[in-house]
PyMOL Python script that loads the backbone (N, CA, C, O; Angstrom):
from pymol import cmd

cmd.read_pdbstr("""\
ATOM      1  N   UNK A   1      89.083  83.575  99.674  1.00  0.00           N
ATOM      2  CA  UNK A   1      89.065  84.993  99.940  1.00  0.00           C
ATOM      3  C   UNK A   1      90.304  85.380 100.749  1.00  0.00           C
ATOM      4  O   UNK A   1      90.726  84.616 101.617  1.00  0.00           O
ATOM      5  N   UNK A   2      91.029  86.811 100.428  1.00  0.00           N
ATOM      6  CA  UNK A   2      92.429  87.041 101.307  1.00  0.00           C
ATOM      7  C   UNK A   2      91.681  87.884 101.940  1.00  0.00           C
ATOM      8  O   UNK A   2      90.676  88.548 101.686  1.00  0.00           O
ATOM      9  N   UNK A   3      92.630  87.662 103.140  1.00  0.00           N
ATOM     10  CA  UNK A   3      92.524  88.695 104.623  1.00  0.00           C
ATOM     11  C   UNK A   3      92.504  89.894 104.042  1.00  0.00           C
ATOM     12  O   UNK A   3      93.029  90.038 102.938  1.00  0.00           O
ATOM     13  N   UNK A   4      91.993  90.768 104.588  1.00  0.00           N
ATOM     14  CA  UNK A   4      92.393  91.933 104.554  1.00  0.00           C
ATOM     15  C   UNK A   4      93.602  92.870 105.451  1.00  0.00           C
ATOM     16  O   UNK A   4      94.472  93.684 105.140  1.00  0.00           O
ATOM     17  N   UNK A   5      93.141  92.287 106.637  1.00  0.00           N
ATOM     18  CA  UNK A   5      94.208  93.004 107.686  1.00  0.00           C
ATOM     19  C   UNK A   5      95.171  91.683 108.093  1.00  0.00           C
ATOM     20  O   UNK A   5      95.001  90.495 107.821  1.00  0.00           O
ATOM     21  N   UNK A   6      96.343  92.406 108.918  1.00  0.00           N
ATOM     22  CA  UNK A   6      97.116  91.719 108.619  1.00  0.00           C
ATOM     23  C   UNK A   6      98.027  91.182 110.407  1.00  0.00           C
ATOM     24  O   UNK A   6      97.964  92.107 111.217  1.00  0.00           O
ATOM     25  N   UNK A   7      98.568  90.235 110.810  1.00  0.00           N
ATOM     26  CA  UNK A   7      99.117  90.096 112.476  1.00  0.00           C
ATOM     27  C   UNK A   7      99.477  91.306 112.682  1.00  0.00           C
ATOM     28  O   UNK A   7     100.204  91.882 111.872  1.00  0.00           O
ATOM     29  N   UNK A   8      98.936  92.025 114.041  1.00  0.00           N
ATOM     30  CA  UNK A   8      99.265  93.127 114.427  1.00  0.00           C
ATOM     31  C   UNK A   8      99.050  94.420 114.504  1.00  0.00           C
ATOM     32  O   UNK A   8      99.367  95.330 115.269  1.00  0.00           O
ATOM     33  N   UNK A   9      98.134  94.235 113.053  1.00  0.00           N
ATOM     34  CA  UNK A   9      97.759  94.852 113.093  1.00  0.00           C
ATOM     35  C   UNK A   9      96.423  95.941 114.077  1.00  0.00           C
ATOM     36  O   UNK A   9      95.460  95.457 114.671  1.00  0.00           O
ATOM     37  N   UNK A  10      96.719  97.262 114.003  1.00  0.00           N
ATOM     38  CA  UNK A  10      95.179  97.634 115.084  1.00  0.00           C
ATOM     39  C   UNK A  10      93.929  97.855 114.437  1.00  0.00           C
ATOM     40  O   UNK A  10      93.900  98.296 113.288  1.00  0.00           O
ATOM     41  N   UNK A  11      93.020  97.620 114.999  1.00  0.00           N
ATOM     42  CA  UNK A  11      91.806  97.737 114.399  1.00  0.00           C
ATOM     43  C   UNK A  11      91.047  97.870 115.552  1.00  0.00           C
ATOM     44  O   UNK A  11      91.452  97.733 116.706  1.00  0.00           O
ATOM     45  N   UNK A  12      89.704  98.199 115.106  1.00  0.00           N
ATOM     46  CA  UNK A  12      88.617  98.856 115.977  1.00  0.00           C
ATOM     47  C   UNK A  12      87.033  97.944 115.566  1.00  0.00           C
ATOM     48  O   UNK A  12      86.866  97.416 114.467  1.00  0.00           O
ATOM     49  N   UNK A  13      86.110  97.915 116.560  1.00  0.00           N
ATOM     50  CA  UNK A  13      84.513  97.778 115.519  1.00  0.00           C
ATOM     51  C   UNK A  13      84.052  98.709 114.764  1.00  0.00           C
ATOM     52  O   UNK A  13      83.959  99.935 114.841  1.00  0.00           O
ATOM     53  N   UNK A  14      83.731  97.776 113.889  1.00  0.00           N
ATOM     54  CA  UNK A  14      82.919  98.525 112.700  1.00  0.00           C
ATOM     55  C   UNK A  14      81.969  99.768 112.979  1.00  0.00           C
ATOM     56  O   UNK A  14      81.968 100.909 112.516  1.00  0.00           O
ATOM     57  N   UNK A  15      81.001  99.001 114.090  1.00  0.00           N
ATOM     58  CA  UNK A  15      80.046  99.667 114.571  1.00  0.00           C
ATOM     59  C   UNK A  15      79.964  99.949 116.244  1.00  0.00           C
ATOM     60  O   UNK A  15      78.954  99.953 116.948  1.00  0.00           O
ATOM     61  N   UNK A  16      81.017 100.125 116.535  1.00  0.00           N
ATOM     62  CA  UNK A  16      80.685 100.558 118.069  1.00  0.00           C
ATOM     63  C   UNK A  16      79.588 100.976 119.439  1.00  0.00           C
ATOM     64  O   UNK A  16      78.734 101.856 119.549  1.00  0.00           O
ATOM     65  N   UNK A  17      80.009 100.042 120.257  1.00  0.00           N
ATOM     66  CA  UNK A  17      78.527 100.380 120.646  1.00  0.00           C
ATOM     67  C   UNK A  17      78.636 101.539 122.131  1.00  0.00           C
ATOM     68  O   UNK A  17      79.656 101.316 122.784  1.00  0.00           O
ATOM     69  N   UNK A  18      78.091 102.242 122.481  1.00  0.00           N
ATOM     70  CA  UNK A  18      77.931 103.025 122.743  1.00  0.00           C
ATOM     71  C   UNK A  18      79.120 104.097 122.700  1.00  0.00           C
ATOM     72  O   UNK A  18      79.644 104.042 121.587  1.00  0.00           O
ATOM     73  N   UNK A  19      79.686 104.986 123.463  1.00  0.00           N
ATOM     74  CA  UNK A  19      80.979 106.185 123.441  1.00  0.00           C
ATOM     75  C   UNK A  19      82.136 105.178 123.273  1.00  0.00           C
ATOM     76  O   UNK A  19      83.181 105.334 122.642  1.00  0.00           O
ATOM     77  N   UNK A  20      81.701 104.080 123.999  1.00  0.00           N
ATOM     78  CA  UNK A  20      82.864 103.242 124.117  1.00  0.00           C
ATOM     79  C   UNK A  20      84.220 102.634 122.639  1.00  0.00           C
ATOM     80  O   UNK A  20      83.866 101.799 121.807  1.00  0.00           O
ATOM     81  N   UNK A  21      85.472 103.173 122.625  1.00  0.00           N
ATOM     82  CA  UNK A  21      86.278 103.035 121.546  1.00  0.00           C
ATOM     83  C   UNK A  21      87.600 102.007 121.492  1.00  0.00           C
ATOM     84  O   UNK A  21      88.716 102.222 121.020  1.00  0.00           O
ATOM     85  N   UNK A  22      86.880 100.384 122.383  1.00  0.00           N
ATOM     86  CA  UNK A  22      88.294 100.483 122.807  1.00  0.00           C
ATOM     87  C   UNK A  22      89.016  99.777 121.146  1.00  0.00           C
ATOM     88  O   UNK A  22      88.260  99.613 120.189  1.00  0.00           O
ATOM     89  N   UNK A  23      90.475  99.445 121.058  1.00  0.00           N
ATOM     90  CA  UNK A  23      91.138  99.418 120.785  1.00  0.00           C
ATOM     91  C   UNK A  23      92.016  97.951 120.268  1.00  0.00           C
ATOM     92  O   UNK A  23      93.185  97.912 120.653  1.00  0.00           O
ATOM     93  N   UNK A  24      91.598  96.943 119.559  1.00  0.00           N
ATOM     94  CA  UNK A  24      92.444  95.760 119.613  1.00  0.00           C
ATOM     95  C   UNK A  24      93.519  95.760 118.844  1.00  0.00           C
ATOM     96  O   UNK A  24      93.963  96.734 118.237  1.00  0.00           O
ATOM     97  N   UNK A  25      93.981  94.596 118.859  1.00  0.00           N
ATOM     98  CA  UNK A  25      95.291  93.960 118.070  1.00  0.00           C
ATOM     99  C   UNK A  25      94.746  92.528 116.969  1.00  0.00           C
ATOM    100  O   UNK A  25      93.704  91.900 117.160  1.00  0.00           O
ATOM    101  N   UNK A  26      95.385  92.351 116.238  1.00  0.00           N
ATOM    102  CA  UNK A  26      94.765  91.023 115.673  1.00  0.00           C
ATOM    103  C   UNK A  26      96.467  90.490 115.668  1.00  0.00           C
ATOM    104  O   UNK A  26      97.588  90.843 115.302  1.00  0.00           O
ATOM    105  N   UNK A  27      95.713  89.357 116.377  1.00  0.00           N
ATOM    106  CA  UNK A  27      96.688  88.293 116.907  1.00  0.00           C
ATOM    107  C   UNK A  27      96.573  86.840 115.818  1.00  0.00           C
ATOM    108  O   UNK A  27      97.450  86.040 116.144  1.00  0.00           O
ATOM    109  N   UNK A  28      96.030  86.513 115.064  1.00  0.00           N
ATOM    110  CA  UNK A  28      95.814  85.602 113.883  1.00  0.00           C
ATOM    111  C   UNK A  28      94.544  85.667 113.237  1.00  0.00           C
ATOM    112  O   UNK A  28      93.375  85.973 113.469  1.00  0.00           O
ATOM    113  N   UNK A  29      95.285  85.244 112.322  1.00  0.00           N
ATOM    114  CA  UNK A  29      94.581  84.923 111.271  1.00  0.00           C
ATOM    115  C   UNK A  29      93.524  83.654 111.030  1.00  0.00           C
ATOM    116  O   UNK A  29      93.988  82.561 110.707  1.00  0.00           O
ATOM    117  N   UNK A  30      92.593  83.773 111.138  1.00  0.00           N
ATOM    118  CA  UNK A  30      91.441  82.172 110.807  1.00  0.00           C
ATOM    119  C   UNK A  30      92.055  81.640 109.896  1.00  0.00           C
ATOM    120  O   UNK A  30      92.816  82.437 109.348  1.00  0.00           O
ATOM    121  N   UNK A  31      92.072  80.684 109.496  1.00  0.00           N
ATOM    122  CA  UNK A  31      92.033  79.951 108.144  1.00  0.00           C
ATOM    123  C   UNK A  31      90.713  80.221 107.892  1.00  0.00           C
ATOM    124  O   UNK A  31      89.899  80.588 108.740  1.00  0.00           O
ATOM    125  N   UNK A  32      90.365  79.926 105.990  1.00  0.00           N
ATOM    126  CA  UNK A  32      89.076  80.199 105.407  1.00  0.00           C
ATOM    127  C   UNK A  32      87.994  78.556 106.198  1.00  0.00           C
ATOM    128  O   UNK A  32      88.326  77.371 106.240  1.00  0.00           O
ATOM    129  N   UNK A  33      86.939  79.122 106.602  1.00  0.00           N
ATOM    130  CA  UNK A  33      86.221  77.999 107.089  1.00  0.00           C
ATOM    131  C   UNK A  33      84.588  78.852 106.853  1.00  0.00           C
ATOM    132  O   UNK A  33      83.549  78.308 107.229  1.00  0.00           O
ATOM    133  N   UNK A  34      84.595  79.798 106.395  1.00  0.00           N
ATOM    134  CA  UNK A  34      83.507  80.810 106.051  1.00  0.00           C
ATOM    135  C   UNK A  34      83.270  81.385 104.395  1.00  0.00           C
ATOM    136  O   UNK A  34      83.905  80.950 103.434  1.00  0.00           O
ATOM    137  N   UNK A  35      82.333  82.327 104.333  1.00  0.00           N
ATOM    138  CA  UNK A  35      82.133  82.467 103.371  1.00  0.00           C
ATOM    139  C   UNK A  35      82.947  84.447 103.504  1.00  0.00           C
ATOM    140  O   UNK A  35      83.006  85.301 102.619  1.00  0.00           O
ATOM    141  N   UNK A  36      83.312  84.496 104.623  1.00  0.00           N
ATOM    142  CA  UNK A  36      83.836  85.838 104.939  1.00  0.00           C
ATOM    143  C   UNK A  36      85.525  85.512 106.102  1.00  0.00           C
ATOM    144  O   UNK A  36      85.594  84.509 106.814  1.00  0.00           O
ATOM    145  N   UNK A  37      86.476  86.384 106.049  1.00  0.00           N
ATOM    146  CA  UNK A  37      87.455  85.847 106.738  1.00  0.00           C
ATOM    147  C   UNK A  37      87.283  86.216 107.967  1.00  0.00           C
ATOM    148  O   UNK A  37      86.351  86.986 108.195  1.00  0.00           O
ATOM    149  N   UNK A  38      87.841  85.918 108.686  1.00  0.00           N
ATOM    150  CA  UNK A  38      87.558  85.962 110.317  1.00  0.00           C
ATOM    151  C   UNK A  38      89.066  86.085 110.990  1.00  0.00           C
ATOM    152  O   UNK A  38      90.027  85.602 110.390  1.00  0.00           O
ATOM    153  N   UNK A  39      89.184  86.560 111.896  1.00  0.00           N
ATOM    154  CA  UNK A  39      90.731  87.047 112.515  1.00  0.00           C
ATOM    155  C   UNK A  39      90.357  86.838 114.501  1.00  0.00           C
ATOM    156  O   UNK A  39      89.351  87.156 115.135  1.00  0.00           O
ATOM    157  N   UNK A  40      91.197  86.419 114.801  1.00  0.00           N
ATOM    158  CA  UNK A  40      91.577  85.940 116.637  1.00  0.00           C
ATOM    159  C   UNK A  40      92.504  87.857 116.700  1.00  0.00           C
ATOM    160  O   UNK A  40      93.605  88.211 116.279  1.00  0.00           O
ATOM    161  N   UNK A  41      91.315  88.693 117.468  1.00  0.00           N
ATOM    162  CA  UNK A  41      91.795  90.236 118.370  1.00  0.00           C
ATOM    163  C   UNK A  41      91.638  90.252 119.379  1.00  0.00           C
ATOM    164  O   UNK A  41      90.810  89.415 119.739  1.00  0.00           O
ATOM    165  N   UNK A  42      92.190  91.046 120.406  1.00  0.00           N
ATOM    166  CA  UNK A  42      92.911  90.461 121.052  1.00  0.00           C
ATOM    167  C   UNK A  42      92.295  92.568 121.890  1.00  0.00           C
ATOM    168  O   UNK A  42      92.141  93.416 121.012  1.00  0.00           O
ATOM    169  N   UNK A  43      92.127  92.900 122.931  1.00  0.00           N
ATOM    170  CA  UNK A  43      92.111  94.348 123.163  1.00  0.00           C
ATOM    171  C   UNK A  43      92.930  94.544 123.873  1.00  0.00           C
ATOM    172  O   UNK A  43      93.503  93.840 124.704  1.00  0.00           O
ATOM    173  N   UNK A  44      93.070  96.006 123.424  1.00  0.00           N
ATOM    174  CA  UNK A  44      94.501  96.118 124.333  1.00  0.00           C
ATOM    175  C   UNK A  44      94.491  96.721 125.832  1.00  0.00           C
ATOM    176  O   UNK A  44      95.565  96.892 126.409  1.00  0.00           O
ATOM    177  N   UNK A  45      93.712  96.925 126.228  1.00  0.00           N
ATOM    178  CA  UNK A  45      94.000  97.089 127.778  1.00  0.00           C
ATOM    179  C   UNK A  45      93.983  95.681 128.842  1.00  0.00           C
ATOM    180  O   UNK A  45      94.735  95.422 129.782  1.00  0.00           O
ATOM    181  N   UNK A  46      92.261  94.537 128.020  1.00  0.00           N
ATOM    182  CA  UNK A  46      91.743  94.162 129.316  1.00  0.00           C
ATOM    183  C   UNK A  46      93.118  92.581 128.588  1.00  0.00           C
ATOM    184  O   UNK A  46      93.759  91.744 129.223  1.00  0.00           O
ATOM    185  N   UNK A  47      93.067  92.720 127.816  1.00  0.00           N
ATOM    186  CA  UNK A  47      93.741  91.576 127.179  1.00  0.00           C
ATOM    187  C   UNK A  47      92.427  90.267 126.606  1.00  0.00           C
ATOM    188  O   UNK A  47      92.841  89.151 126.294  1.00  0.00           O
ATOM    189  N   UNK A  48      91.111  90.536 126.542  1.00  0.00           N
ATOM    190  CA  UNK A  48      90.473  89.756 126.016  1.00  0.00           C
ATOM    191  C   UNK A  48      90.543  89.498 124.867  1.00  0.00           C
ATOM    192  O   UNK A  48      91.075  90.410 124.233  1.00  0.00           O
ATOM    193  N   UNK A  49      90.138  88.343 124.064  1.00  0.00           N
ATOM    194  CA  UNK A  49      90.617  87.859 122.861  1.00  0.00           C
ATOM    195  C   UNK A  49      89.282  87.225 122.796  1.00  0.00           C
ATOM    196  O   UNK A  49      88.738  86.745 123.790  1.00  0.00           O
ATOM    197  N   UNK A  50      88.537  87.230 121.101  1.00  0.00           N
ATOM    198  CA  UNK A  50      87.932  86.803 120.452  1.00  0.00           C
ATOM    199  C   UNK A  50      87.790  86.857 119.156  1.00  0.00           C
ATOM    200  O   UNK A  50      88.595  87.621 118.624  1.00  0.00           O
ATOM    201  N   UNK A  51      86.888  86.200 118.278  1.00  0.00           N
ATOM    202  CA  UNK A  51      87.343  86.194 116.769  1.00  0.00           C
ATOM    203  C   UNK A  51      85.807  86.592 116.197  1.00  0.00           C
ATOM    204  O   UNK A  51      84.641  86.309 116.473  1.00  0.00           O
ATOM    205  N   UNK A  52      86.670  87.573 115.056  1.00  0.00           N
ATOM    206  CA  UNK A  52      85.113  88.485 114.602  1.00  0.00           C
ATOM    207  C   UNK A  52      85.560  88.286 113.056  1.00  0.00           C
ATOM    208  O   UNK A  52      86.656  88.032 112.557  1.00  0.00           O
ATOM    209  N   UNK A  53      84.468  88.469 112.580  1.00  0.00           N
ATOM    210  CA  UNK A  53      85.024  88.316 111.102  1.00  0.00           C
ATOM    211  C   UNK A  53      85.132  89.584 110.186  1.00  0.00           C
ATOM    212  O   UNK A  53      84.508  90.501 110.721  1.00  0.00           O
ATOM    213  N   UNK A  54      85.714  89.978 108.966  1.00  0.00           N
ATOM    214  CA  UNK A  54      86.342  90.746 108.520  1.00  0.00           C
ATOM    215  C   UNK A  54      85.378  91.941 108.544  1.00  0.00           C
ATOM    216  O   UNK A  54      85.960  93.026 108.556  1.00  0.00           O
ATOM    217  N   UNK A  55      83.820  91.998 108.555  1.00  0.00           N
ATOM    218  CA  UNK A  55      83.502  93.539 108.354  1.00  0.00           C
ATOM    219  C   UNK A  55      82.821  93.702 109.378  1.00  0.00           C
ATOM    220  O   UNK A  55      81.813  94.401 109.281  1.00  0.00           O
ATOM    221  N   UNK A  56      83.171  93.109 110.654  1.00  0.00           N
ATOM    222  CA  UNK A  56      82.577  93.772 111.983  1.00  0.00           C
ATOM    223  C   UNK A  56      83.793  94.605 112.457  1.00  0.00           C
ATOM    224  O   UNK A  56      83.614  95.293 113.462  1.00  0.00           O
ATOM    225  N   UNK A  57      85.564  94.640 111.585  1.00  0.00           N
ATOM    226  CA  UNK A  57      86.428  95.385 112.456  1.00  0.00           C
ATOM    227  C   UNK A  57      86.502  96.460 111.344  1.00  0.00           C
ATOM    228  O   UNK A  57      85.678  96.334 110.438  1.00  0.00           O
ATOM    229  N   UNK A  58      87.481  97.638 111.270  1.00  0.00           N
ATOM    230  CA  UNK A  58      88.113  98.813 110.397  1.00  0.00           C
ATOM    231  C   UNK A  58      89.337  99.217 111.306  1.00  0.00           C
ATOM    232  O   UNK A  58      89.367  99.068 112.528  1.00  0.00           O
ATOM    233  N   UNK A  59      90.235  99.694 110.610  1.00  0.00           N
ATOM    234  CA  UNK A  59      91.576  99.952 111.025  1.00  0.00           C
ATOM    235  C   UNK A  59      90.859 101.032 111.744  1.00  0.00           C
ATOM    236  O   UNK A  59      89.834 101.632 111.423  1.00  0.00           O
ATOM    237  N   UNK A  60      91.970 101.202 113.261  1.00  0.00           N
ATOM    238  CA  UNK A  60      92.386 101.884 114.093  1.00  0.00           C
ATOM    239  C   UNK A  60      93.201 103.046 113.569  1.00  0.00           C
ATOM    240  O   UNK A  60      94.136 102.818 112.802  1.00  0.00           O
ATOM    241  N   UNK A  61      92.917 104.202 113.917  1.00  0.00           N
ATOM    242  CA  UNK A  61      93.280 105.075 113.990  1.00  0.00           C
ATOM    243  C   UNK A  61      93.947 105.710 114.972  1.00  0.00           C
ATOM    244  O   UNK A  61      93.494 106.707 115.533  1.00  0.00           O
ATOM    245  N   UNK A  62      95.603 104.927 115.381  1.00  0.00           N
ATOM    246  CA  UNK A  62      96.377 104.699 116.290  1.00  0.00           C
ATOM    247  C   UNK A  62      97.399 105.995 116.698  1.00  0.00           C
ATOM    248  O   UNK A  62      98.548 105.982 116.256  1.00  0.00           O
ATOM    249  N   UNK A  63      97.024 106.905 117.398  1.00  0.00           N
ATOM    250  CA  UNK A  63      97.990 108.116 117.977  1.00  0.00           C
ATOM    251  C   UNK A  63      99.129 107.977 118.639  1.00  0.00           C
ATOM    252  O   UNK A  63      99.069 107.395 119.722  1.00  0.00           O
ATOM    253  N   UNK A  64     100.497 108.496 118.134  1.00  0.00           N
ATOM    254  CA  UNK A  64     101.308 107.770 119.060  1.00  0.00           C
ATOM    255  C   UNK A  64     101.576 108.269 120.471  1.00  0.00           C
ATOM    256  O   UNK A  64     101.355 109.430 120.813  1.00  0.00           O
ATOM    257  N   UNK A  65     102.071 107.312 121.282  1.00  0.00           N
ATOM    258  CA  UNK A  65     102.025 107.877 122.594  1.00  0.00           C
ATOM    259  C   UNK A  65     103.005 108.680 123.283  1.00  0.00           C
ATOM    260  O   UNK A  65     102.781 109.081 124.426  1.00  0.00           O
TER     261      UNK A  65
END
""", "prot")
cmd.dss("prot")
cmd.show_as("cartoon", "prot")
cmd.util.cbc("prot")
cmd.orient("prot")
């Protein structure tokens, strides 16, 4: 299966949980080890990083600053 998104790209959760909107980066790419792809994001304020797989994120809708 190919990635969908791509290094660097921004993206957001799928499903957000409460008002809260924050904002990541995807910093790599998984290799396939699933039956769905999975990506290492990264948020952009606190700098935490974890890996979610392809339909828990959707592109960011990034305003410029």
């Amino acid at each position: 299966m190919r990635h969908k998104f791509e290094v660097g790209q921004a993206v957001v959760p799928a499903n957000p949980r409460k008002d809260r909107h924050h904002v990541y980066y995807i910093i790599q790419l998984i290799p396939e080890t699933s039956y769905e792809p999975q990506y290492r994001i990264q948020e952009v304020k606190s700098g935490i990083a974890c890996v979610v797989a392809e339909t828990d994120i959707k592109v960011a809708e990034v305003r410029p600053t």
